[in-house]
C-alpha positions as CSV (number, residue, x, y, z in Angstrom):
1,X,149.2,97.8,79.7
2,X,146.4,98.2,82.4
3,X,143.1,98.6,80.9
4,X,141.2,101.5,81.7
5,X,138.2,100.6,83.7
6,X,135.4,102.4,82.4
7,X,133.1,103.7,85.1
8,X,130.1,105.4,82.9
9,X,128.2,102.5,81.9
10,X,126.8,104.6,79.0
11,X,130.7,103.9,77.2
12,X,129.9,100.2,77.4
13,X,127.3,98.7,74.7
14,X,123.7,97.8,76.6
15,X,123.7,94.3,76.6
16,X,120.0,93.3,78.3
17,X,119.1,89.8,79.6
18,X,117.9,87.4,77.3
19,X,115.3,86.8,79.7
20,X,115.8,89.1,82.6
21,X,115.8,87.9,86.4
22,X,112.7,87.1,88.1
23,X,113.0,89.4,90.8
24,X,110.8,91.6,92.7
25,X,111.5,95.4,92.9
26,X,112.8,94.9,96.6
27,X,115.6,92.0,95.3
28,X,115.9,94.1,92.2
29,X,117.2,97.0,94.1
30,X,119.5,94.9,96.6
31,X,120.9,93.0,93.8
32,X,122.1,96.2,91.7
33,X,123.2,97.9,95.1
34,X,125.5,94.7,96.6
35,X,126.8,94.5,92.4
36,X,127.6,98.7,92.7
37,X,129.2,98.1,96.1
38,X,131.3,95.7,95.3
39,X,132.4,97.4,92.4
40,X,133.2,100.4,94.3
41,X,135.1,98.3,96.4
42,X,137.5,96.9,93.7
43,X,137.6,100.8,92.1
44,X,139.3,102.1,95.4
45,X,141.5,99.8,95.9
46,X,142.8,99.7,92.2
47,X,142.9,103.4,91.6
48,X,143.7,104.8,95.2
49,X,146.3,102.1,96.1
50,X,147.5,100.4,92.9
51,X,146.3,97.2,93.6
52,X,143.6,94.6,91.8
53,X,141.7,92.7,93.8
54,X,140.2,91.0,91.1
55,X,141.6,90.2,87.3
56,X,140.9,92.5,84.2
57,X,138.7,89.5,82.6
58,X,136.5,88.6,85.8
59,X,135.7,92.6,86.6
60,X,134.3,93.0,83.1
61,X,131.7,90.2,83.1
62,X,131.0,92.1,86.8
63,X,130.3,95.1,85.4
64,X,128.5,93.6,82.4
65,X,126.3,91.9,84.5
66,X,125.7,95.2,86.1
67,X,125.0,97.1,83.3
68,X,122.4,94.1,81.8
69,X,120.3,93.8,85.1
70,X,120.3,98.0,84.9
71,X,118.5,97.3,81.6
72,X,116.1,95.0,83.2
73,X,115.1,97.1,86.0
74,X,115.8,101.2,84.3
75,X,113.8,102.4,87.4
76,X,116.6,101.5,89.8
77,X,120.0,103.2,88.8
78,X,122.9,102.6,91.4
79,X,126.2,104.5,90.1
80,X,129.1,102.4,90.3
81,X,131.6,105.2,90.6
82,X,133.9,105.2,93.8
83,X,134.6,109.2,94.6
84,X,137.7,110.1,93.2
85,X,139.4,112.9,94.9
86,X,142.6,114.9,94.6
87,X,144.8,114.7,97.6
88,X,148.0,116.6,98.5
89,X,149.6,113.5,97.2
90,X,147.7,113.1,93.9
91,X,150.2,114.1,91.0
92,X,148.9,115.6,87.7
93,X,149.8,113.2,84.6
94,X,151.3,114.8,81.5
95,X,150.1,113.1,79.7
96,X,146.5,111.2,80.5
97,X,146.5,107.5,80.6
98,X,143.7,106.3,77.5
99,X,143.3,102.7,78.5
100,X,142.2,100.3,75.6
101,X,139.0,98.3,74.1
102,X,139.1,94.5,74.4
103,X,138.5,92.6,72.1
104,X,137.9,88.8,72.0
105,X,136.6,88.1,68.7
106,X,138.9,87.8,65.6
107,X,136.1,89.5,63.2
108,X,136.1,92.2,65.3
109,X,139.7,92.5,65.1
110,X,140.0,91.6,61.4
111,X,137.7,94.2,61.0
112,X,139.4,96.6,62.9
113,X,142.7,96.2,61.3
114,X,141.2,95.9,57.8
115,X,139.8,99.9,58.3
116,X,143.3,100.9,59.7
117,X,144.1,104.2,57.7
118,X,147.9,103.6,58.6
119,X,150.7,100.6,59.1
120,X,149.8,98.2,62.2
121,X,152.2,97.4,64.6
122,X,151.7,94.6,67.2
123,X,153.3,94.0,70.9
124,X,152.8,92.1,73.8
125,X,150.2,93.1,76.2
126,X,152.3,92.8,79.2
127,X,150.3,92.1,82.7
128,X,151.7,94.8,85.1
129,X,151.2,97.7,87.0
130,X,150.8,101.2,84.8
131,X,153.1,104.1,85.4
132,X,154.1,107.2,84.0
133,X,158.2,108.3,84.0
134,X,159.5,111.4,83.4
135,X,162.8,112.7,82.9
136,X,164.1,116.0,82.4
137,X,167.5,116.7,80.6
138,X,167.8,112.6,80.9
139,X,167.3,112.5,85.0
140,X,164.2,110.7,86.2
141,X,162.7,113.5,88.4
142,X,159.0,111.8,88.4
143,X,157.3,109.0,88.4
144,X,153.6,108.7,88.6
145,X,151.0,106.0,89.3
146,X,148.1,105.4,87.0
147,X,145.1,106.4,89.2
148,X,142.4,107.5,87.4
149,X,144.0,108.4,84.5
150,X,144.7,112.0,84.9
151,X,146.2,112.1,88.4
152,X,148.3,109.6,90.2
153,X,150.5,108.6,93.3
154,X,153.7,110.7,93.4
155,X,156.0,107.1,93.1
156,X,159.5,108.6,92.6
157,X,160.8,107.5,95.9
158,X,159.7,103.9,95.5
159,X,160.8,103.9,91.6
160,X,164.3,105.0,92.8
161,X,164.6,101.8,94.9
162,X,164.0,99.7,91.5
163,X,167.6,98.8,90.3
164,X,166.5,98.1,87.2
165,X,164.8,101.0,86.0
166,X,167.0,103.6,84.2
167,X,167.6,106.7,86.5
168,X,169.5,108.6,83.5
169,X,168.7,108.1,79.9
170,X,170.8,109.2,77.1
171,X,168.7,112.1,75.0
172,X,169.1,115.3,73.6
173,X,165.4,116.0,74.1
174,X,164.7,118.3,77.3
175,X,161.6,116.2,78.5
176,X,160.7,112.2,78.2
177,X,157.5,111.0,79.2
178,X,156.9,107.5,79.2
179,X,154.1,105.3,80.0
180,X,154.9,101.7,80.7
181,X,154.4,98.6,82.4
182,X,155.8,97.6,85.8
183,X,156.5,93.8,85.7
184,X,157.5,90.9,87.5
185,X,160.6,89.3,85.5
186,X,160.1,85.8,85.7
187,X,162.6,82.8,83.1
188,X,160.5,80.8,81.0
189,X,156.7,81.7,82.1
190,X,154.5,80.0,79.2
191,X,150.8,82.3,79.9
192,X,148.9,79.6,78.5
193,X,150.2,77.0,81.2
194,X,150.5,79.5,84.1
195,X,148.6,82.1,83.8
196,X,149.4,85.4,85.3
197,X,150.3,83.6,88.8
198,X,149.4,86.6,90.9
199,X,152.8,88.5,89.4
200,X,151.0,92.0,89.3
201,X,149.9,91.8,92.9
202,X,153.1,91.4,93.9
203,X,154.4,94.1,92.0
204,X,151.6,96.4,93.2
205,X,152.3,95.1,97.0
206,X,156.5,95.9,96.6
207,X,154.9,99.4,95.4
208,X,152.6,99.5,98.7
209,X,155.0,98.5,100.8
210,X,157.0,101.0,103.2
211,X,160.3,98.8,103.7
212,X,160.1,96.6,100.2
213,X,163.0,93.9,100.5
214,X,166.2,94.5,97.9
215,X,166.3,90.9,96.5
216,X,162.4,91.3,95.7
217,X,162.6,95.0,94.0
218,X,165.6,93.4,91.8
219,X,162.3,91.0,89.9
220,X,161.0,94.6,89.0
221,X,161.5,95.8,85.4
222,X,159.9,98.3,83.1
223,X,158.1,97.8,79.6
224,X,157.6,101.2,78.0
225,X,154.7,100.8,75.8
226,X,154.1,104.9,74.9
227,X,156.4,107.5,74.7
228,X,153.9,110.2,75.1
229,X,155.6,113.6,73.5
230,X,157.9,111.0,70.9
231,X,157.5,111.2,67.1
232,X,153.9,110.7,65.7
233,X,155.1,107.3,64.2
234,X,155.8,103.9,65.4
235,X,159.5,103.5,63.4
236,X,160.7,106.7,64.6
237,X,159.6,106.2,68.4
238,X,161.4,102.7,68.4
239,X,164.4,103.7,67.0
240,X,164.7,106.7,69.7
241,X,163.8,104.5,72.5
242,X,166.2,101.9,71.6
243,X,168.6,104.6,71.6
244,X,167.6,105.9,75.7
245,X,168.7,102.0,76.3
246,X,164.7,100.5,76.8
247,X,165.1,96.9,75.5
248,X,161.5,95.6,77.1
249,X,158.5,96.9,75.1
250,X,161.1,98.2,71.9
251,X,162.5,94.6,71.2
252,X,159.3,93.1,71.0
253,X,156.8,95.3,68.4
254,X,156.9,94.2,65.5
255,X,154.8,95.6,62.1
256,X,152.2,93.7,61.1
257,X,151.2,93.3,57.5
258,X,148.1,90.9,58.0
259,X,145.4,89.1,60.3
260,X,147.4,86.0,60.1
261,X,150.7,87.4,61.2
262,X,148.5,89.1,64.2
263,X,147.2,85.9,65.3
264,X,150.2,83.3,64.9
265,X,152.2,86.1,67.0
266,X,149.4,86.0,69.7
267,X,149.7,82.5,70.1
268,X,153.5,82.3,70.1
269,X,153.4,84.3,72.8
270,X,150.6,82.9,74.6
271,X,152.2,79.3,74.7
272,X,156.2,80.0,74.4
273,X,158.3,80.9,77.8
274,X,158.6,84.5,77.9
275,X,160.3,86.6,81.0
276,X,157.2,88.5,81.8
277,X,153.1,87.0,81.6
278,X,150.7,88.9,79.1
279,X,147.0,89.1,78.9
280,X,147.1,89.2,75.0
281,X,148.7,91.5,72.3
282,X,148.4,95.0,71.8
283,X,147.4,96.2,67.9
284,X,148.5,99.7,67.1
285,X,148.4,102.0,64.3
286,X,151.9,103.4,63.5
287,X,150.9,107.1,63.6
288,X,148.7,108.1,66.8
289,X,148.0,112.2,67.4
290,X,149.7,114.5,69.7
291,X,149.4,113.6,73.4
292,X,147.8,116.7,74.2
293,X,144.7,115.5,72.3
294,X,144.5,112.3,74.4
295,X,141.5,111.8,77.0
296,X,140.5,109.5,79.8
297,X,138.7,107.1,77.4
298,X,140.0,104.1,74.6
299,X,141.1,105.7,71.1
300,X,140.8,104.6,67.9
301,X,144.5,104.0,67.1
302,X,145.1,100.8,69.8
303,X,143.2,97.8,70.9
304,X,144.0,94.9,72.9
305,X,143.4,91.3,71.1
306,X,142.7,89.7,74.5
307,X,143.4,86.1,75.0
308,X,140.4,83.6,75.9
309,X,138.8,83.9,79.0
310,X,140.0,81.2,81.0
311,X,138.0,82.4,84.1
312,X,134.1,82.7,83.3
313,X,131.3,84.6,85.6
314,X,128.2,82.5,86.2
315,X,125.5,81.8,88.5
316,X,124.8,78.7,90.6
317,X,121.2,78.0,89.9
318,X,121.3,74.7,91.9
319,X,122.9,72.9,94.5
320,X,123.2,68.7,94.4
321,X,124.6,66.1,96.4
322,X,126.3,62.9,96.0
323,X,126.7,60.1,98.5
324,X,128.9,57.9,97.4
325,X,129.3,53.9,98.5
326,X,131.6,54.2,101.2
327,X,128.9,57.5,103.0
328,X,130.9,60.3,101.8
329,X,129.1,63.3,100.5
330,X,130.3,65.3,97.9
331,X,128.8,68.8,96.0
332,X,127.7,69.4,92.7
333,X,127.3,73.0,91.6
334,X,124.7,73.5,89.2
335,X,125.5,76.8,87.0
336,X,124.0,78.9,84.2
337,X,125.5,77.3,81.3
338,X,128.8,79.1,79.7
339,X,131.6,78.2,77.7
340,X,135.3,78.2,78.6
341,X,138.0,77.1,75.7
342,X,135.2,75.8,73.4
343,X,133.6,73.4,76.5
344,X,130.1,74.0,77.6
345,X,130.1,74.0,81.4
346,X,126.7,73.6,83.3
347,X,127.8,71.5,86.5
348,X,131.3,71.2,88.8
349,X,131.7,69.4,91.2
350,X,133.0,71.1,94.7
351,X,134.4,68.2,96.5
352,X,133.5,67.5,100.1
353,X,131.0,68.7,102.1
354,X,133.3,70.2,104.3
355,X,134.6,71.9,101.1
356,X,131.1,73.5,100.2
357,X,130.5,74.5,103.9
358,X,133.8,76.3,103.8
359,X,133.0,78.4,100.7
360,X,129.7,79.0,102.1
361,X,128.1,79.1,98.5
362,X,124.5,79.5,97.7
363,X,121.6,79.5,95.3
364,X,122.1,82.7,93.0
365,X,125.8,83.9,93.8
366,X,128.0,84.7,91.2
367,X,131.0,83.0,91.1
368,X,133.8,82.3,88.2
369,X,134.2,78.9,86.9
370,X,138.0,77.8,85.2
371,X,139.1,74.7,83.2
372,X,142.4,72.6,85.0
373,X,144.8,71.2,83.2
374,X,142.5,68.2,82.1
375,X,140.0,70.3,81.1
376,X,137.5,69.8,84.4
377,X,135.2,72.5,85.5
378,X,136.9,74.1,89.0
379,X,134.9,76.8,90.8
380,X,138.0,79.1,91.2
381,X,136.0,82.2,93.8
382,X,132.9,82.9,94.8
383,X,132.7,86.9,93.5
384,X,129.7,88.1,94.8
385,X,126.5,86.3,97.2
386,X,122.9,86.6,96.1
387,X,121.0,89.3,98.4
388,X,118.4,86.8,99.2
389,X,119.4,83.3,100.0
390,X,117.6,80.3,99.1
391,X,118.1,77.6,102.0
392,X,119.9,74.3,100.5
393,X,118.9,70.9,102.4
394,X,122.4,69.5,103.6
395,X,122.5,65.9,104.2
396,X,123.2,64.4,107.7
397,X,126.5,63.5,107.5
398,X,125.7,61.2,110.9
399,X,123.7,58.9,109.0
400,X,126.1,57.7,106.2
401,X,129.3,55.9,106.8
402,X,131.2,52.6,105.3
403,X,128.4,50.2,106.8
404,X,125.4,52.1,106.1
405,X,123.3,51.8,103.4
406,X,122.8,48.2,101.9
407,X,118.7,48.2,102.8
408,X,117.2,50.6,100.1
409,X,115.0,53.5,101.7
410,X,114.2,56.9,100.5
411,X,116.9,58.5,103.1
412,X,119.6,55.7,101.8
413,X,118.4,56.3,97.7
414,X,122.1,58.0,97.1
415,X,124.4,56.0,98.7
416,X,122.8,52.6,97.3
417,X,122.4,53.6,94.2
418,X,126.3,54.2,94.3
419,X,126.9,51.0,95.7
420,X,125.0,49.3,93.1
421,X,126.8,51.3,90.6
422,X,130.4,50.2,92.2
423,X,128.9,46.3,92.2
424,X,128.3,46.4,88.3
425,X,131.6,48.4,87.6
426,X,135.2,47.1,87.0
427,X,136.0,47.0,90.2
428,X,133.1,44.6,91.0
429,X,131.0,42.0,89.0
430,X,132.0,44.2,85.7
431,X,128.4,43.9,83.9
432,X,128.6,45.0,80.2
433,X,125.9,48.2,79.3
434,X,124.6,47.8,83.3
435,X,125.7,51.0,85.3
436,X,123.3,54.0,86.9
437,X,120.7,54.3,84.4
438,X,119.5,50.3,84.8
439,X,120.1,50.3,89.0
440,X,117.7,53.3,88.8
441,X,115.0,51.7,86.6
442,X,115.0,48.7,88.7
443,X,114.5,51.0,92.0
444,X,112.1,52.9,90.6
445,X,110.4,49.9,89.5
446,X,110.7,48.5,93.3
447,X,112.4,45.3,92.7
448,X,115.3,46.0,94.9
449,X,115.2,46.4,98.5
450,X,118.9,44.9,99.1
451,X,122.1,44.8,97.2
452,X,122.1,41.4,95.9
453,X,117.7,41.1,95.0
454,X,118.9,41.3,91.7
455,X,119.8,37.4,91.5
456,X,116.2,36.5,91.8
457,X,114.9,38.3,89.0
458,X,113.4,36.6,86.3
459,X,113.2,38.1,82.8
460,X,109.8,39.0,83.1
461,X,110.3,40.6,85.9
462,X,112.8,42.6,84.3
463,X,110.5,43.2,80.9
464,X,108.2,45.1,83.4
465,X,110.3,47.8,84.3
466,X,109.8,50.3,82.5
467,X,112.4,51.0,80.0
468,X,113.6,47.9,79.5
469,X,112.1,45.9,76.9
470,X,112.7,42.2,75.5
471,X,116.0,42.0,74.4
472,X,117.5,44.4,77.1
473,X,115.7,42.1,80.2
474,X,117.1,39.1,78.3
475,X,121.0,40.7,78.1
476,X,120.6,41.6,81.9
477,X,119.4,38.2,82.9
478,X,122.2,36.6,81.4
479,X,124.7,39.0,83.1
480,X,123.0,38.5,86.2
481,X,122.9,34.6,86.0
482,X,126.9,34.7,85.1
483,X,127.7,36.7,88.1
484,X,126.6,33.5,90.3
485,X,130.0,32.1,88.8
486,X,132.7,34.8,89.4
487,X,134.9,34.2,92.4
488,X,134.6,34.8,96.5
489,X,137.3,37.8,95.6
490,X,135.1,39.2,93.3
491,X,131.7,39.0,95.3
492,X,133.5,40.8,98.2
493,X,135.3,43.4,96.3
494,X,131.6,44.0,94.8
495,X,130.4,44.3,98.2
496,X,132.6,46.8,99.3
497,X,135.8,44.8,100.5
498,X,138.2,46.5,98.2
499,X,141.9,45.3,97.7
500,X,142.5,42.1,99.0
501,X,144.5,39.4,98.0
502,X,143.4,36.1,96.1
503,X,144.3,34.1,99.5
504,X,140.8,35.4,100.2
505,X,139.3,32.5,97.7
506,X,141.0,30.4,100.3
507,X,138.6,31.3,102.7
508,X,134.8,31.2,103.2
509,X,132.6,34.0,104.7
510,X,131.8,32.1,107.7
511,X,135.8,32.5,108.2
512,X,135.8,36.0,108.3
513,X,133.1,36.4,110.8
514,X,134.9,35.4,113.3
515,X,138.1,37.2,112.2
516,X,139.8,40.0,114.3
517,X,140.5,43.4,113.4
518,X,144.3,41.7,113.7
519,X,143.5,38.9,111.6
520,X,142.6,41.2,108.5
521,X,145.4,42.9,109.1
522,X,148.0,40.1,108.9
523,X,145.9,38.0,106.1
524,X,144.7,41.0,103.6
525,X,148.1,42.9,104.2
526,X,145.8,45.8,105.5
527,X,146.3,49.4,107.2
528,X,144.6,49.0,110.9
529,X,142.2,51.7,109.9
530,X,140.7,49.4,106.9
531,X,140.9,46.6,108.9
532,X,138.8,48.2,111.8
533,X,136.0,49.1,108.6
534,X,136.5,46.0,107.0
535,X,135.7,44.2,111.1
536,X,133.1,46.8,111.7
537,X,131.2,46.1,108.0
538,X,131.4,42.1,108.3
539,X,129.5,42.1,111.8
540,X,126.5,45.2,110.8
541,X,123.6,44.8,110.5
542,X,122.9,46.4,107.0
543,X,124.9,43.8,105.0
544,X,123.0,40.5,106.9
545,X,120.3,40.7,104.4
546,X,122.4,40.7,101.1
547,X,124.9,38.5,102.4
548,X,122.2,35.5,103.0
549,X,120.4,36.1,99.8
550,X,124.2,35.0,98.3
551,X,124.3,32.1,100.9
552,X,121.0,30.7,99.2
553,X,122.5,31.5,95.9
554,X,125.0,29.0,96.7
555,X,127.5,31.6,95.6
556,X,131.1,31.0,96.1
557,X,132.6,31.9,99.3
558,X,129.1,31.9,101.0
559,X,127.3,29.1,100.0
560,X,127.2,25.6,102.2
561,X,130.2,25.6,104.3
């Protein structure tokens, strides 16, 4: 069932800002006038064309955030209402389309059900497009889009297409009107693996389409969650449903007798392979009054037990990067903290810098953050940009590469720092309890201006970095006096000359100097394109100065040849 999007933010509880934005009344404004627009936006297209632009869970938190900065600044009050108006095309509804509360939290729902005056029955909370069907002496003579609730798109023509939508229904009653779901039938979709996978928007494009292809209409099927002028109570409207031939939305309500037996059927359904995707369950009471009673707004006899939020709104309140060893920048998106599945997420990390310059994000836009499969922060969209922009310093892509970098200077601080970090991992000298936090004392400190001016520190010179005290200086001493006996394979791989072969202990650096591109090709078993860096970092500049602090270390592979 589509939830009703509520446009009067005086039917959603005023939430304000913990501590409200520091903005003037000129951002204040612009801020609460881009959030209305772009509300507006997603209104139109969802009630005047049947089609959302944006999911159920992410337009919330939206209009949330709407509603809390509204709070902060009272003087400034932007309506978010797109103007609805009734065209020649707009059909009346029978029977007004309520919508439903959301609810996330299970003593809010325990507390709901516990009050329940009546029987509770529970269903699947199908994730479709919302319709209205009406039939008259069994015939299907209308069918009606959800609009706003009280009028909709005259949809008969496109309905009639829909093979698998009933056009004749066996019933003695003179008029039917049924509101429902139009999904996408998939085999075997498990919602807590896939998600909804975009199967509403292509419902909702079939629907918008003139010329909708056969084979594609044929995924279409109905789940009738109301019949609107049935029996007051649940048994009763089953039973005569079943009996019109509706197997979606009958076969699957069940009567609840407890909180338990809501919630283990919530989360069969949200991890076992169902032919349709769901946004949650659906809690009903069995008796619900006369549809000529209903209005445009949730009622007290239904609510929707929502799943988690798997898609979270948040500000980026900083943007960092990362320059790894080999001079590739990354992006780190720094974010108001939220939580997604029980993980606290203040930080993801974008990717490349090509990456961050495609998404074009900034200092205070909103965007929605998601967990993947192994639980790792992903920004997913960016939903809406801040008015006012603060500039973010990009690095200079033109001075990083796979030679630069082995010289500390303030302009270099990221990339060495990674390279030291790569030296002291596995992959390198594998210190024990030496990584980032140690490289950066020792910078800080100014005892390194090269890769390797670690082997010449003495453990007082260690004992007067700050940070490090006696027995720390003495374990790093150690580690760094035993790293003068590891191998020539292991020096270079420390260095940056990853993946070659133990012939390399063969061989001494004076070798490879005068090696071509060719050479480490046929030796190291390498692509041409690491060859040519491998040729390119043996003969720079940058490396001269680490490499002869090794030769007078006598270390192996570059010591006296």
């Amino acid at each position: 069932m589509k939830t009703l999007r509520i446009f009067l933010l005086c039917l959603l509880p005023v939430i304000g800002y913990t501590n409200c934005p520091d903005y003037s009344e000129f951002q204040a404004e612009k801020e609460l006038s881009s959030l209305a627009s772009q509300i507006a936006i997603w209104d139109q297209a969802y009630f005047e064309q049947g089609q959302s632009l944006i999911n159920d869970e992410v337009y919330d938190q939206v209009l949330l955030r709407y509603q809390q900065l509204q709070s902060c600044f009272p003087d400034y009050q932007i309506t978010t209402t797109a103007q609805k108006v009734v065209e020649n095309n707009k059909v009346i509804h029978p029977a007004v389309h309520t919508g439903v509360n959301k609810l996330y939290d299970e003593r809010e729902i325990e507390k709901w059900m516990t009050v329940s005056p009546t029987e509770l029955w529970a269903q699947p909370k199908v994730d479709g497009v919302a319709v209205t069907l009406i039939y008259e002496q069994g015939e299907l003579v209308s069918a009606i889009s959800r609009g706003d609730g009280y009028y909709g798109e005259n949809w008969l023509d496109k309905i009639k297409q829909i093979p698998n939508i009933p056009k004749i229904i066996l019933t003695e009653q003179p008029t039917v009107i049924l509101q429902g779901e139009l999904f996408w039938h998939v085999n075997g979709h498990i919602q807590h693996q896939e998600g909804s996978n975009n199967y509403r928007s292509k419902v909702a494009g079939l629907l918008m389409s003139k010329i909708p292809e056969n084979k594609n209409l044929q995924q279409i099927h109905f789940w009738v969650w109301e019949w609107a002028n049935g029996p007051l109570t649940m048994p009763d409207r089953l039973e005569g449903l079943a009996k019109m031939g509706f197997v979606f939305g009958v076969n699957d309500t069940l009567k609840i007798t407890s909180f338990t037996q809501a919630r283990n059927y919530r989360e069969e359904l949200f991890h076992s392979p169902l032919n349709y995707p769901t946004d949650g369950i659906i809690i009903r009471q069995g008796y619900r009054p006369m549809y000529d009673s209903w209005q445009v707004k949730p009622p007290y006899w239904v609510i929707a037990w929502k799943y988690p939020v798997q898609e979270k709104l948040t500000t980026v309140t900083n943007i960092e990067f990362n320059i790894g060893r080999t001079g590739k920048i990354s992006t780190i998106v720094k974010v108001e903290p939220i939580e997604i599945d029980g993980k606290v997420v203040s930080r993801v990390y974008l990717g490349s810098l090509n990456e961050f310059i495609r998404k074009n994000i900034g200092i205070g836009d909103s965007v929605t953050v998601t967990l993947s499969g192994q639980s790792i922060p992903q920004l997913q969209s960016v939903i809406l940009r801040a008015s006012e922009r603060q500039t973010v310093s990009i690095p200079a892509k033109e001075h990083f590469n796979f030679s630069s970098c082995f010289n500390y200077s303030e302009l270099c601080h990221k990339q060495f720092l990674s390279r030291l970090v790569w030296l002291s991992g596995k992959q390198g000298l594998y210190f024990h309890k030496i990584a980032e936090g140690t490289w950066l004392k020792l910078i800080q400190a100014k005892q390194l201006t090269t890769l390797t001016d670690w082997l010449n520190l003495t453990t007082d010179d260690l004992k007067s970095v700050n940070g490090i005290g006696q027995k720390q200086a003495v374990q790093i001493y150690e580690q760094f006096q035993l790293a003068k006996q590891l191998s020539f394979l292991q020096w270079l791989s420390a260095m940056g000359f990853v993946g070659l072969v133990d012939e390399v202990n063969q061989y001494h650096w004076q070798d490879l100097l005068i090696w071509s591109v060719s050479d480490w090709q046929l030796k190291m078993y390498l692509s041409k394109a690491k060859a040519q860096e491998y040729y390119q970092l043996i003969h720079s500049n940058e490396i001269k100065d680490s490499i002869n602090l090794l030769t007078e270390q006598n270390i192996a592979g570059f010591g006296l040849h």
